[in-house]
PyMOL CGO cylinders between C-alpha atoms (Angstrom):
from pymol import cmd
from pymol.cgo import CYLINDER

trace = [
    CYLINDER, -14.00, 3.11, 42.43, -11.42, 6.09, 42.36, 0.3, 1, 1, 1, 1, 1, 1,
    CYLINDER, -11.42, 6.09, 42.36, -11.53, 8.48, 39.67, 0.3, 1, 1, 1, 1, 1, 1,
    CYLINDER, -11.53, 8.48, 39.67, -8.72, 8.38, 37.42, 0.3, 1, 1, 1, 1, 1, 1,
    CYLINDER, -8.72, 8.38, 37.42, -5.77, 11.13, 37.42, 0.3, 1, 1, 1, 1, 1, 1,
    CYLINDER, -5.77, 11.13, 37.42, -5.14, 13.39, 34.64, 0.3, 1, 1, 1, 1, 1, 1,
    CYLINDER, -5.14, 13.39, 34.64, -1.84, 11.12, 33.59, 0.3, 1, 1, 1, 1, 1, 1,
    CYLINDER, -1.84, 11.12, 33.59, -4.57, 7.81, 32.80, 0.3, 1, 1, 1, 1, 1, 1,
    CYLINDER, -4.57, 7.81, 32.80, -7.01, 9.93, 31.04, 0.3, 1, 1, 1, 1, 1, 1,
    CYLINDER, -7.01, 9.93, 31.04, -4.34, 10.88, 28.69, 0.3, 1, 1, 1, 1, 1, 1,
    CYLINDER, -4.34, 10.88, 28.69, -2.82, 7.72, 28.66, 0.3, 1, 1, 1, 1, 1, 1,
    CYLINDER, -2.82, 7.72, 28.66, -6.00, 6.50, 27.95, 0.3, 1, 1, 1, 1, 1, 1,
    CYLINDER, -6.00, 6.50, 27.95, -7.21, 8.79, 24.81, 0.3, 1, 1, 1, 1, 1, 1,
    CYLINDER, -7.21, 8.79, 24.81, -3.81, 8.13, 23.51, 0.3, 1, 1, 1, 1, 1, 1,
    CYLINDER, -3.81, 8.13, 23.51, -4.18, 4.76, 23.23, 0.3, 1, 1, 1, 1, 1, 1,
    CYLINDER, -4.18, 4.76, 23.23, -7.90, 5.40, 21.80, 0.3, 1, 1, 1, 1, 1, 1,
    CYLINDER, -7.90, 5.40, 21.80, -6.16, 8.12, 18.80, 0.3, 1, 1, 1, 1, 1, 1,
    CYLINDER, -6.16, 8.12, 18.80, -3.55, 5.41, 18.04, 0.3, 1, 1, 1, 1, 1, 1,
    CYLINDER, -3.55, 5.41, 18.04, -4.27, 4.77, 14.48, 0.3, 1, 1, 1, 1, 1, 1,
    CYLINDER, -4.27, 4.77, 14.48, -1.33, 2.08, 13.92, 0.3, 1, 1, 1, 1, 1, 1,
    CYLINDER, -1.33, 2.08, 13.92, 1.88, 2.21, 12.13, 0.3, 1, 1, 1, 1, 1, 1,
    CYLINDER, 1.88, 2.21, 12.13, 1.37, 3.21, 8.70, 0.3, 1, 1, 1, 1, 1, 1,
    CYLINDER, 1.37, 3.21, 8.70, 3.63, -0.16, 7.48, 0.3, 1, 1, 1, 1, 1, 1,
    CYLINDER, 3.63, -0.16, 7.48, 1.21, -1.71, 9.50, 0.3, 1, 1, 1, 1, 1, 1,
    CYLINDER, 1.21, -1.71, 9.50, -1.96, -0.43, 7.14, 0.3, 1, 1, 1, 1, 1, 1,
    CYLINDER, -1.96, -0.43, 7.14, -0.23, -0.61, 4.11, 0.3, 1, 1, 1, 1, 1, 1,
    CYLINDER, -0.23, -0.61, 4.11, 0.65, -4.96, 4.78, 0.3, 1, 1, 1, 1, 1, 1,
    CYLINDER, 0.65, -4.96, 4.78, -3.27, -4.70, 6.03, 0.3, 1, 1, 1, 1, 1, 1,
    CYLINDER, -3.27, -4.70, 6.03, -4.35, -3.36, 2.99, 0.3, 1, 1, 1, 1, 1, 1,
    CYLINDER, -4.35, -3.36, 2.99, -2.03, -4.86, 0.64, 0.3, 1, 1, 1, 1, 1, 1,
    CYLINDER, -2.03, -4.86, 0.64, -3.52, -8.57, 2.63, 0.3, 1, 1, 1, 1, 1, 1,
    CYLINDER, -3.52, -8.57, 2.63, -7.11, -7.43, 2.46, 0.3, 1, 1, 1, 1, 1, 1,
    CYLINDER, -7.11, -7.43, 2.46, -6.33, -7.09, -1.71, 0.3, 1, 1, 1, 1, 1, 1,
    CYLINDER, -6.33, -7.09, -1.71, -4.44, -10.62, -1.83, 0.3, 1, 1, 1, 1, 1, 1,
    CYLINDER, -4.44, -10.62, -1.83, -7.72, -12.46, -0.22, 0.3, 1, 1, 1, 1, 1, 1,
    CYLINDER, -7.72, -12.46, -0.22, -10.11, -10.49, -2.22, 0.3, 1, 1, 1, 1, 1, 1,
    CYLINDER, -10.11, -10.49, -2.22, -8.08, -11.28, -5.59, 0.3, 1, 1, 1, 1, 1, 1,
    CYLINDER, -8.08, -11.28, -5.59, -8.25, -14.76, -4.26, 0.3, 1, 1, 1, 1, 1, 1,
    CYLINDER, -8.25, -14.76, -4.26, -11.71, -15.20, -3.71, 0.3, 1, 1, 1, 1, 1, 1,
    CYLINDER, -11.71, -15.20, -3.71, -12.76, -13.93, -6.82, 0.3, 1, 1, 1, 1, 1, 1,
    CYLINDER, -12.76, -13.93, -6.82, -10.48, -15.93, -8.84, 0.3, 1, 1, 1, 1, 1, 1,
    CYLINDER, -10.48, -15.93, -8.84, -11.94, -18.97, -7.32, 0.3, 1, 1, 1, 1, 1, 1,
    CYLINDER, -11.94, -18.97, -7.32, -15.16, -17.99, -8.02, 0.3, 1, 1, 1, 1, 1, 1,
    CYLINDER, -15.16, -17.99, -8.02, -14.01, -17.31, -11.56, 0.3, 1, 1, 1, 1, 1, 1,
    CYLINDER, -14.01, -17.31, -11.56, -12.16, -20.86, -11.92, 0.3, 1, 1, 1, 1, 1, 1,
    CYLINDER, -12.16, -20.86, -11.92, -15.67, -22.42, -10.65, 0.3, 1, 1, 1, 1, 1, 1,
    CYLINDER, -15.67, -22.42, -10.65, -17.74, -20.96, -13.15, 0.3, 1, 1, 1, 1, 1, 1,
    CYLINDER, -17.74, -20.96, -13.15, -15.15, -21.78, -15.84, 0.3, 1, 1, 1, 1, 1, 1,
    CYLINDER, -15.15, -21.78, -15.84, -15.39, -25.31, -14.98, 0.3, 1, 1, 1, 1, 1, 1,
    CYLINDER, -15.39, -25.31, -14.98, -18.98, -25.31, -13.97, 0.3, 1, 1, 1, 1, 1, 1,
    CYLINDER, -18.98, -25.31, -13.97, -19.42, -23.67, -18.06, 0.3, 1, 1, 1, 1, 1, 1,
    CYLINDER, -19.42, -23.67, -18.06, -17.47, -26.60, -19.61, 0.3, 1, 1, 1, 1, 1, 1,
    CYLINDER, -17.47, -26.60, -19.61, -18.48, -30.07, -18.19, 0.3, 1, 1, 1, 1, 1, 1,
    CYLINDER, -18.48, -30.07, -18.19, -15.60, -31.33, -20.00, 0.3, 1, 1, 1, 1, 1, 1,
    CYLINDER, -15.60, -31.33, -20.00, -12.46, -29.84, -18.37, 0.3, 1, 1, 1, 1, 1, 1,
    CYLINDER, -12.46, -29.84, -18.37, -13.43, -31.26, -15.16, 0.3, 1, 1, 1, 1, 1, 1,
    CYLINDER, -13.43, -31.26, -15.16, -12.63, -35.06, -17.27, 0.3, 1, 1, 1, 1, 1, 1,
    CYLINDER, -12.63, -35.06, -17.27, -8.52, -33.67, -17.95, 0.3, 1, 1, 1, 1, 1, 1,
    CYLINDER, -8.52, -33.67, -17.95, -6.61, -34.79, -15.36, 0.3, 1, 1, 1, 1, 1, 1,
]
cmd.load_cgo(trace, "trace")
């Protein structure tokens, strides 16, 4: 296999130093947050219920 030129090995630790658009991390970050609130209301709304045997009969 050839060694590659000077333009690929740039090419190539540019693409490595791309960090993303910073839009891009803030919906990433803002997503990470919405699944994280999610999961721990869940497990909030299961202990909740799992504390009072009696909500579980409403409905």
């Amino acid at each position: 296999m050839t060694e590659p030129s000077g333009y690929e090995l740039n090419a190539w630790r540019d693409v490595e130093l791309f960090k993303g658009r910073p839009i891009s991390w803030s919906m990433h970050y803002a997503g990470e947050q919405v699944i994280s609130g999610a999961a721990n209301l869940s497990e909030r709304a299961a202990q909740y219920l799992d504390d009072r045997p009696g909500a579980r009969a409403v409905g």
